[in-house]
PyMOL Python script that loads the backbone (N, CA, C, O; Angstrom):
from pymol import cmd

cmd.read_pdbstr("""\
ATOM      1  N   UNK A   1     106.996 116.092  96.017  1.00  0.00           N
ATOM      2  CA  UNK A   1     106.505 114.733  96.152  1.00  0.00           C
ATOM      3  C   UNK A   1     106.462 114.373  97.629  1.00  0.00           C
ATOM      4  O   UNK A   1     107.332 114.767  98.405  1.00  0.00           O
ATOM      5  N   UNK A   2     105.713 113.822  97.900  1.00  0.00           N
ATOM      6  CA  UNK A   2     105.010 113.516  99.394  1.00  0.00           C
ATOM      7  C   UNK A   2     105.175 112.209  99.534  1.00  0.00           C
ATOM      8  O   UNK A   2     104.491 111.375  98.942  1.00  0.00           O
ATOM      9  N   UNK A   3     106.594 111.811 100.757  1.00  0.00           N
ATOM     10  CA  UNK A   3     106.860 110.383 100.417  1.00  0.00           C
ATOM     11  C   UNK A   3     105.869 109.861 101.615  1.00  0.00           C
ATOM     12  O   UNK A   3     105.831 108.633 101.689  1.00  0.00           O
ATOM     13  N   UNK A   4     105.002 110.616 102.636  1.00  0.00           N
ATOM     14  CA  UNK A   4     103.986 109.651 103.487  1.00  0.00           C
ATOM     15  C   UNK A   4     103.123 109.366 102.214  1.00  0.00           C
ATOM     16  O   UNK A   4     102.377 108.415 102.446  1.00  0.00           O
ATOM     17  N   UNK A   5     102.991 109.781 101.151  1.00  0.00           N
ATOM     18  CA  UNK A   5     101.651 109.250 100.435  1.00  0.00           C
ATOM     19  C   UNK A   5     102.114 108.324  99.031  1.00  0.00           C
ATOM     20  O   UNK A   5     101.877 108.467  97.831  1.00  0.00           O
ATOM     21  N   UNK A   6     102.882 107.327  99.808  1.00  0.00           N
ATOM     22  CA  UNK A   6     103.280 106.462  98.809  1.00  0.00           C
ATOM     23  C   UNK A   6     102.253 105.535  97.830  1.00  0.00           C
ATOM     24  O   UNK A   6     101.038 105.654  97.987  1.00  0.00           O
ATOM     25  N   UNK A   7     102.692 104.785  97.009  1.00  0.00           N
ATOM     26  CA  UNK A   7     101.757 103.530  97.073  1.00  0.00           C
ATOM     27  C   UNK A   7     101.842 102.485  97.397  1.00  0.00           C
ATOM     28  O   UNK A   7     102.846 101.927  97.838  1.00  0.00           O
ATOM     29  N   UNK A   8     100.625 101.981  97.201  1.00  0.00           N
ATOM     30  CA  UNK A   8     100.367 100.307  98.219  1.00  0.00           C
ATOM     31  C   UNK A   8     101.071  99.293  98.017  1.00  0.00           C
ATOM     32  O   UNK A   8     100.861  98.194  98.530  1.00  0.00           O
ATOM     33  N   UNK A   9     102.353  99.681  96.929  1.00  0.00           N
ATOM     34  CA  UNK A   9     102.825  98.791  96.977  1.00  0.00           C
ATOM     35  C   UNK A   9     104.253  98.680  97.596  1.00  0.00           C
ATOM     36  O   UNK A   9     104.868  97.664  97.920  1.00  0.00           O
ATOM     37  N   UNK A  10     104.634 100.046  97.678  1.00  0.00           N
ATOM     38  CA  UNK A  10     105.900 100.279  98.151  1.00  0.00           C
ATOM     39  C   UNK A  10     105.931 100.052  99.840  1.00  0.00           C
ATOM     40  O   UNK A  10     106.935  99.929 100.542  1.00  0.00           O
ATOM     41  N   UNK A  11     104.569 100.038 100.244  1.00  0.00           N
ATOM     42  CA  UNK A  11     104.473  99.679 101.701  1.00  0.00           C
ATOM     43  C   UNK A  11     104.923  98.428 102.466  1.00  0.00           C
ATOM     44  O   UNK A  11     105.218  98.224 103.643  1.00  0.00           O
ATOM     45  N   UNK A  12     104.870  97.691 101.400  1.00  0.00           N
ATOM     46  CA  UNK A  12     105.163  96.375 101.667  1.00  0.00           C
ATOM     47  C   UNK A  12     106.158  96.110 100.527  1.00  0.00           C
ATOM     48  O   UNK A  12     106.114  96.327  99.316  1.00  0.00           O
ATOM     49  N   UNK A  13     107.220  95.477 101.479  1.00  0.00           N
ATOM     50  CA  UNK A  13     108.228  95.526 100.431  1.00  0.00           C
ATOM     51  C   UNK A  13     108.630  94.248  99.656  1.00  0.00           C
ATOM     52  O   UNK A  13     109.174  94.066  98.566  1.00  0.00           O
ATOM     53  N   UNK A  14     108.059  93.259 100.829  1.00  0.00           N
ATOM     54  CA  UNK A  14     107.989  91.990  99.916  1.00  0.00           C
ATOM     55  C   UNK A  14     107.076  91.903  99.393  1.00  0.00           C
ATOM     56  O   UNK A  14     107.246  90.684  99.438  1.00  0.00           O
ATOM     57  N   UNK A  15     106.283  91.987  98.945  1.00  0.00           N
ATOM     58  CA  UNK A  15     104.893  92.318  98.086  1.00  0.00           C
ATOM     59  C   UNK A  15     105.675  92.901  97.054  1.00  0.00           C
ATOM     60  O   UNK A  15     105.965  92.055  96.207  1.00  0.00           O
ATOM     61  N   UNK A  16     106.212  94.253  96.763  1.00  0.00           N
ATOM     62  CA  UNK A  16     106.859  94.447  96.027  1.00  0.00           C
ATOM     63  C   UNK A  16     108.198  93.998  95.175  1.00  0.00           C
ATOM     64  O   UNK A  16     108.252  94.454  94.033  1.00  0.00           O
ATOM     65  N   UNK A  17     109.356  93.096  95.633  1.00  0.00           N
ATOM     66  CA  UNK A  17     109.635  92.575  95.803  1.00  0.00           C
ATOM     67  C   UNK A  17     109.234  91.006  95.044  1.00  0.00           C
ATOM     68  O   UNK A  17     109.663  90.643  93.949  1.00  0.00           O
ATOM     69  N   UNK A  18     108.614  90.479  95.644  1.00  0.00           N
ATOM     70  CA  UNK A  18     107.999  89.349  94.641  1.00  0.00           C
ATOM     71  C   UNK A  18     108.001  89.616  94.050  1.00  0.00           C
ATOM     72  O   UNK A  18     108.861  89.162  93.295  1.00  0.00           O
ATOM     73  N   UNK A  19     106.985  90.844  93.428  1.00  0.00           N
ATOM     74  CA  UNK A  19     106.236  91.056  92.151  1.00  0.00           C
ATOM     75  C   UNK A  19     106.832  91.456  91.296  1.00  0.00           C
ATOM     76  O   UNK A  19     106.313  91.884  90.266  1.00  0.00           O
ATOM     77  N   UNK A  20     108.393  91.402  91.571  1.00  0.00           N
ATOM     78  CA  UNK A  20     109.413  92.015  90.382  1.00  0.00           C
ATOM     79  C   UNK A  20     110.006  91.432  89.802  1.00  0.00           C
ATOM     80  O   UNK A  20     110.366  91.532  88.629  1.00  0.00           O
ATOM     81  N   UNK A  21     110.288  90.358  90.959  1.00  0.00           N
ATOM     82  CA  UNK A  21     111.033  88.961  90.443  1.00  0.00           C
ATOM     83  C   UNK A  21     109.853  87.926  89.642  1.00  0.00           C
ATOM     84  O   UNK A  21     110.225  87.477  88.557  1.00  0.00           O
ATOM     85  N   UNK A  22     108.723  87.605  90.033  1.00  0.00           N
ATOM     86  CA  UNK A  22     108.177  87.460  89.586  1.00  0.00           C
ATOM     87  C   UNK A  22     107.637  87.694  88.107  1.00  0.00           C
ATOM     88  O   UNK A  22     107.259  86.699  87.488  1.00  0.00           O
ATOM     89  N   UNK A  23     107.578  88.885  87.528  1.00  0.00           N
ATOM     90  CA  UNK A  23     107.311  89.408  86.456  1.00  0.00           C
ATOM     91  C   UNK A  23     108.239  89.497  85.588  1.00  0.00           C
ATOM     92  O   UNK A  23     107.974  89.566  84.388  1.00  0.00           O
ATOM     93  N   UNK A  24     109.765  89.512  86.168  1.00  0.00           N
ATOM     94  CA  UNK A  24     110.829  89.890  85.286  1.00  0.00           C
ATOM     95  C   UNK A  24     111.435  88.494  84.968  1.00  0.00           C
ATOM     96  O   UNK A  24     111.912  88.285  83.852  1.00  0.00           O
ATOM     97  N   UNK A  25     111.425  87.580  85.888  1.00  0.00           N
ATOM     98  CA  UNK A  25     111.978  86.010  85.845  1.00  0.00           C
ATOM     99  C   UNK A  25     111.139  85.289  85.242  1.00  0.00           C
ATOM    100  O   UNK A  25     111.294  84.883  84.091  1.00  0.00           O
ATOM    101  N   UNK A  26     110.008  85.020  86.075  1.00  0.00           N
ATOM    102  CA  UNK A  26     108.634  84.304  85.557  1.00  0.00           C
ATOM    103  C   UNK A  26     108.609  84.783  83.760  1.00  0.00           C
ATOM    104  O   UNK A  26     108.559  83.890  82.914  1.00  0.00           O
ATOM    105  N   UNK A  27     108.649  86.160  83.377  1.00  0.00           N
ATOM    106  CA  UNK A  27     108.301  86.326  82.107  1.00  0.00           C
ATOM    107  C   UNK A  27     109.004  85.860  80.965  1.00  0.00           C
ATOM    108  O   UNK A  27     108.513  85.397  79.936  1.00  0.00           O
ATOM    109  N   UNK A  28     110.730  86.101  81.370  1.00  0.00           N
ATOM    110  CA  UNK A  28     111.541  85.915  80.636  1.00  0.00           C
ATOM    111  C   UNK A  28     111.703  83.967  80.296  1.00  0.00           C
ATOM    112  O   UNK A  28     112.243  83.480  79.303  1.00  0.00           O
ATOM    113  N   UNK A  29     110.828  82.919  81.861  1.00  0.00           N
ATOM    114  CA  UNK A  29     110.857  81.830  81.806  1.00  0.00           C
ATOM    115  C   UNK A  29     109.937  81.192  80.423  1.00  0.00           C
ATOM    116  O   UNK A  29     110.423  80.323  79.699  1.00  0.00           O
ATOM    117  N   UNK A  30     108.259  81.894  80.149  1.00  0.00           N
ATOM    118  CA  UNK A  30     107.183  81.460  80.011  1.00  0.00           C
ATOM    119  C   UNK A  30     107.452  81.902  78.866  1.00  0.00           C
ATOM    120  O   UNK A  30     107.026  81.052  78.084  1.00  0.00           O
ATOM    121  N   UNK A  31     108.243  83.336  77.890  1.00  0.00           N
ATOM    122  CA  UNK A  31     108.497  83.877  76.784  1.00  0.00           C
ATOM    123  C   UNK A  31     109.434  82.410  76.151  1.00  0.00           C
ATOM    124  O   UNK A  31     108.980  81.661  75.286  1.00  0.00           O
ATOM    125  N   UNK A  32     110.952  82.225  76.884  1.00  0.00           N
ATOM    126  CA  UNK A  32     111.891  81.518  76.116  1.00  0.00           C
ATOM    127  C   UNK A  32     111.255  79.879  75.741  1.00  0.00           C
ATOM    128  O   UNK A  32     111.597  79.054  74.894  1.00  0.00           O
ATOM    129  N   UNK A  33     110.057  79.866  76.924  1.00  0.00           N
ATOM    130  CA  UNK A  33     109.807  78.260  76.816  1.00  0.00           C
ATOM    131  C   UNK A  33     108.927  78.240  76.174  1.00  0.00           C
ATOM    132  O   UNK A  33     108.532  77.089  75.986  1.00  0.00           O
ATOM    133  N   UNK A  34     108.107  79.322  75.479  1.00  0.00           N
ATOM    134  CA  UNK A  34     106.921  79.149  74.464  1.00  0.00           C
ATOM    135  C   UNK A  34     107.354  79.541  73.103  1.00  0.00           C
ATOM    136  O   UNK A  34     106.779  79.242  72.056  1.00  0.00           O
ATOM    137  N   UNK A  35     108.491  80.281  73.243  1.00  0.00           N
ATOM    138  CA  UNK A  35     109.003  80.448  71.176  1.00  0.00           C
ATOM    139  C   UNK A  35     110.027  79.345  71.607  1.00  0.00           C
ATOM    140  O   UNK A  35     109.665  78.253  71.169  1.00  0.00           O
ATOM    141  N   UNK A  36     111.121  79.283  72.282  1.00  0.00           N
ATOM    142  CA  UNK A  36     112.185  78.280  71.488  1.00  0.00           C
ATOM    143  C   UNK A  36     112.319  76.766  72.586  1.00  0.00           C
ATOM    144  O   UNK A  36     113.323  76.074  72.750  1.00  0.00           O
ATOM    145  N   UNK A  37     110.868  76.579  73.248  1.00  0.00           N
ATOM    146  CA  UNK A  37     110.979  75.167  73.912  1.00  0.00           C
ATOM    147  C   UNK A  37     112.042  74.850  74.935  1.00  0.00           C
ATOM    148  O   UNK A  37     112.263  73.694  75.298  1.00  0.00           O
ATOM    149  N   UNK A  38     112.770  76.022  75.444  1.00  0.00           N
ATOM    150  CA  UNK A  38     113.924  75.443  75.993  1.00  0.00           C
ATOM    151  C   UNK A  38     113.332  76.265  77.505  1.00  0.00           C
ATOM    152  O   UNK A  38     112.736  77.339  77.595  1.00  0.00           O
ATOM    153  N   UNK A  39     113.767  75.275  78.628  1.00  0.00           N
ATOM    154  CA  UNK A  39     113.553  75.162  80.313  1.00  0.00           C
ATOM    155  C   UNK A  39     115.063  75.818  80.855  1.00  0.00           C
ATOM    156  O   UNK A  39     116.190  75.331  80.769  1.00  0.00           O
ATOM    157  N   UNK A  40     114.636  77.034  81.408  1.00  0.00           N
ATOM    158  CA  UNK A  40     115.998  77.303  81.958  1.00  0.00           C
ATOM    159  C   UNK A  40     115.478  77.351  83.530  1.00  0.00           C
ATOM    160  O   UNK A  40     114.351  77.739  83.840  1.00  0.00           O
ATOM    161  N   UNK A  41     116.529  76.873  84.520  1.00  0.00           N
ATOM    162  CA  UNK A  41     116.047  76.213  85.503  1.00  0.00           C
ATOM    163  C   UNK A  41     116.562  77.181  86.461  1.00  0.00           C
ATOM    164  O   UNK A  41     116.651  76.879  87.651  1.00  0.00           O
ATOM    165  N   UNK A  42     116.987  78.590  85.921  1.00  0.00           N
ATOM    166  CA  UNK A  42     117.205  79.590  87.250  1.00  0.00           C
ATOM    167  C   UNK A  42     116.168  80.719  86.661  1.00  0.00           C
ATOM    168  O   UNK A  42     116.252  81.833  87.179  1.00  0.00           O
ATOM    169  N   UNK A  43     115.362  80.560  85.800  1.00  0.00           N
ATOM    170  CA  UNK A  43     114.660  81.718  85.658  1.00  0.00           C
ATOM    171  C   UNK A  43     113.506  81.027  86.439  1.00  0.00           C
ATOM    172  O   UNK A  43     112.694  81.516  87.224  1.00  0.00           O
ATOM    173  N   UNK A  44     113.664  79.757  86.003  1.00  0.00           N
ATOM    174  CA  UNK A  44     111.690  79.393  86.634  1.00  0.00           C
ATOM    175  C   UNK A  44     112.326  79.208  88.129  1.00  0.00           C
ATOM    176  O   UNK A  44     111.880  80.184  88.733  1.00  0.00           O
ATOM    177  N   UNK A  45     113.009  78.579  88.896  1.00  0.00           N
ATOM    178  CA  UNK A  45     113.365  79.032  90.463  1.00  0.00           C
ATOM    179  C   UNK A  45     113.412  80.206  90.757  1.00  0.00           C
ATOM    180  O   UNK A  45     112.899  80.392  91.860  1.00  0.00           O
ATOM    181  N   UNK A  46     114.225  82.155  89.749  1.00  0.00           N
ATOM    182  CA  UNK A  46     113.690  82.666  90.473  1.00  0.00           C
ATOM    183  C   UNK A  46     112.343  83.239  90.310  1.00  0.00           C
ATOM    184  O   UNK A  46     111.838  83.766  91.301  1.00  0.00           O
ATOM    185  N   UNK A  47     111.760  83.213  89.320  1.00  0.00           N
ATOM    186  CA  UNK A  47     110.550  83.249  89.133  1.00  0.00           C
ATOM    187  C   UNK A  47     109.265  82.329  89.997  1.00  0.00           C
ATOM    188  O   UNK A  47     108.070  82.611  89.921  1.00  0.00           O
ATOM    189  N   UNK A  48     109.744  81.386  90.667  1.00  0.00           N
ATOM    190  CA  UNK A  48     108.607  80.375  91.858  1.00  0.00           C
ATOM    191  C   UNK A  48     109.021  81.710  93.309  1.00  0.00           C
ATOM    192  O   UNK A  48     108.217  82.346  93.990  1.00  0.00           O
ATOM    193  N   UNK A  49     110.342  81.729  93.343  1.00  0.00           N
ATOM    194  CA  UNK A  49     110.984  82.314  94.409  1.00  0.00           C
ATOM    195  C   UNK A  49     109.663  83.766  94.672  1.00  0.00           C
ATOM    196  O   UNK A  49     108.974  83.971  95.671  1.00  0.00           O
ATOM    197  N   UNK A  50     109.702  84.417  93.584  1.00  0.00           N
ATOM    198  CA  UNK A  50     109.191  85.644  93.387  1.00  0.00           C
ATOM    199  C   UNK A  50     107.762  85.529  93.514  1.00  0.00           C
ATOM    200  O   UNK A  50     107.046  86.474  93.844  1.00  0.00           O
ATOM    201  N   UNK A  51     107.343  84.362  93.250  1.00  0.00           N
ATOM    202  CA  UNK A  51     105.672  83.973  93.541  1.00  0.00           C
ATOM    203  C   UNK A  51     105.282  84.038  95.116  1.00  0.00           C
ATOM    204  O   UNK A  51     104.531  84.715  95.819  1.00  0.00           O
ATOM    205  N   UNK A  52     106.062  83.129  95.263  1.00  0.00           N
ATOM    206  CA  UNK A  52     106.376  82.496  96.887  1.00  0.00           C
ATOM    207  C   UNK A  52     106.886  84.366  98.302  1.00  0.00           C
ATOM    208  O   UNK A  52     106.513  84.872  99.360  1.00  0.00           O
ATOM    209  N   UNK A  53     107.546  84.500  97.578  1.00  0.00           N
ATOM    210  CA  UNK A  53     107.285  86.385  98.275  1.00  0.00           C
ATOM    211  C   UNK A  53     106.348  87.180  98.232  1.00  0.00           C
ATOM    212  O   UNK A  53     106.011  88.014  99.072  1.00  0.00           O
ATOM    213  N   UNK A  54     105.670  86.810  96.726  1.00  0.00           N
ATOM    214  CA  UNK A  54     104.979  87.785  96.909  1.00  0.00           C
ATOM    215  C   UNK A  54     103.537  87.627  97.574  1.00  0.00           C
ATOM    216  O   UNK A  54     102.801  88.534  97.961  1.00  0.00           O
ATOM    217  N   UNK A  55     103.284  86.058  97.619  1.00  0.00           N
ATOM    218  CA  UNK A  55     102.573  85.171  98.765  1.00  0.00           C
ATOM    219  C   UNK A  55     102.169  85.453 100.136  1.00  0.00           C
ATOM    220  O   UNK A  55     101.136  85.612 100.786  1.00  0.00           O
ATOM    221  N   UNK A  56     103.692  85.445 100.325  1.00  0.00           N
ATOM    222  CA  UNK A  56     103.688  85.924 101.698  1.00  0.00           C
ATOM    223  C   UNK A  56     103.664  87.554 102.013  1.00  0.00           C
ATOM    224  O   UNK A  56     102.840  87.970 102.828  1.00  0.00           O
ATOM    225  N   UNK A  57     104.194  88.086 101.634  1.00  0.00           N
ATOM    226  CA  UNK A  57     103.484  89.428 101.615  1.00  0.00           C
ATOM    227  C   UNK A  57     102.083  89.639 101.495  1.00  0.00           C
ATOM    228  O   UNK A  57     101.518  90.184 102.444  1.00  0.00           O
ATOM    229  N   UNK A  58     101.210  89.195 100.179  1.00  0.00           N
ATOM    230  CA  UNK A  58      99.901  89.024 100.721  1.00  0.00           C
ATOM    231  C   UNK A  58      99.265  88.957 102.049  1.00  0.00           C
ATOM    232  O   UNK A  58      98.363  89.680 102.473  1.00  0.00           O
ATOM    233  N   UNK A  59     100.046  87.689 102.824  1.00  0.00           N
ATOM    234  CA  UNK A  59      99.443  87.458 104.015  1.00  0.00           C
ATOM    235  C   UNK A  59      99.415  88.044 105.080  1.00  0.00           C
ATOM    236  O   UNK A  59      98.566  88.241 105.948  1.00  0.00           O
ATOM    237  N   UNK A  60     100.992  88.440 104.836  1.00  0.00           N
ATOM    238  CA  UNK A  60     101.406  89.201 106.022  1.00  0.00           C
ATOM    239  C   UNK A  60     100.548  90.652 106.052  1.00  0.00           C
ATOM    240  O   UNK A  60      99.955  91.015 107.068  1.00  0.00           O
ATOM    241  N   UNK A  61     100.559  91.307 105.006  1.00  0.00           N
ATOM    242  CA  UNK A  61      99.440  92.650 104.723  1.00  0.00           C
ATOM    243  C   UNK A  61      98.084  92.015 105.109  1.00  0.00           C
ATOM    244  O   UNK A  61      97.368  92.761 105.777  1.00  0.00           O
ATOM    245  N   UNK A  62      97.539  90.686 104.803  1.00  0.00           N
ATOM    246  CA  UNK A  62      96.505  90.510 105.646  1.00  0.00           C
ATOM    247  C   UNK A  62      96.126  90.422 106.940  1.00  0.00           C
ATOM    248  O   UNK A  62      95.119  90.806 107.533  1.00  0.00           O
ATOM    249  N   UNK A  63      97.399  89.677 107.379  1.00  0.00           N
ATOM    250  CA  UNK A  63      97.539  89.584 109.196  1.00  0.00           C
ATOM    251  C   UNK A  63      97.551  91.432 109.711  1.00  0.00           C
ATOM    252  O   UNK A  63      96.677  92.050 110.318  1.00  0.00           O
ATOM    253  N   UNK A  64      98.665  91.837 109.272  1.00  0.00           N
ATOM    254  CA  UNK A  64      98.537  93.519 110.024  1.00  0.00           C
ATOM    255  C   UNK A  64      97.243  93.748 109.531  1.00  0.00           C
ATOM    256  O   UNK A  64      96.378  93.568 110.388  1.00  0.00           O
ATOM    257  N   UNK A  65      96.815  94.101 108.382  1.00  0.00           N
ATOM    258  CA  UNK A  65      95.084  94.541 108.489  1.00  0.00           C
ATOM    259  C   UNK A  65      94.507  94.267 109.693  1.00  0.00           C
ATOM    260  O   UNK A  65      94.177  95.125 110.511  1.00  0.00           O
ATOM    261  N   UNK A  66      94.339  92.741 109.858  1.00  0.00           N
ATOM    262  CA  UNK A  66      93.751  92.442 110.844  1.00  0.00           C
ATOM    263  C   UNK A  66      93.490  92.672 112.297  1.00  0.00           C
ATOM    264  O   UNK A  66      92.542  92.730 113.080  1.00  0.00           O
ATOM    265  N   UNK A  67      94.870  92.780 112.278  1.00  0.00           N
ATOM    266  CA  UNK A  67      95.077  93.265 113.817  1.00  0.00           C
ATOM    267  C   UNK A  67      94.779  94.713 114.060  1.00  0.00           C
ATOM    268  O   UNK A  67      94.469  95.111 115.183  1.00  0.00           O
ATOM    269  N   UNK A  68      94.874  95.568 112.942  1.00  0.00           N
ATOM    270  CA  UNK A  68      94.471  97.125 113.637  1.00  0.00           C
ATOM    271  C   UNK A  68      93.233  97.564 113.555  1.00  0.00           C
ATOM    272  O   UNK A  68      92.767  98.651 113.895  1.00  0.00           O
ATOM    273  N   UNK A  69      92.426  96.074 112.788  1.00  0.00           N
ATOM    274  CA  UNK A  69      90.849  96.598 113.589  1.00  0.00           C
ATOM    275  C   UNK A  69      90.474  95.896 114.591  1.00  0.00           C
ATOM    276  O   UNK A  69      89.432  96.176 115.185  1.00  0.00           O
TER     277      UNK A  69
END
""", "prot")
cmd.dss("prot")
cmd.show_as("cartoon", "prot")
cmd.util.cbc("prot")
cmd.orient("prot")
């Protein structure tokens, strides 16, 4: 296995990162609050948290793009 030929996502680690918290918090928020109605208020914080990283990672992978052309 050839770790220069990773993927695009492991390059960026908050990108990755978000997208874990995101998917694993966020899901477990949007699952409990659509079968049993109930708001739990550390899954949806870390689930915003995990949005909000993975945000900025976006950008930041946009800014370096930018600059190396």
């Amino acid at each position: 296995m050839d770790l220069a030929n990773r993927g695009w996502i492991m390059r960026n680690p908050a990108l990755y990162w978000g997208l874990l918290f995101f998917l694993v918090f966020g899901g477990q928020f949007v699952i409990r609050y659509v079968r049993d109605n109930d708001f739990y208020i550390l899954q949806f914080i870390f689930g915003t948290i995990g949005l909000l990283v993975m945000a900025i990672g976006l950008i930041m992978n946009i800014r370096n793009n930018k600059k190396s052309i």
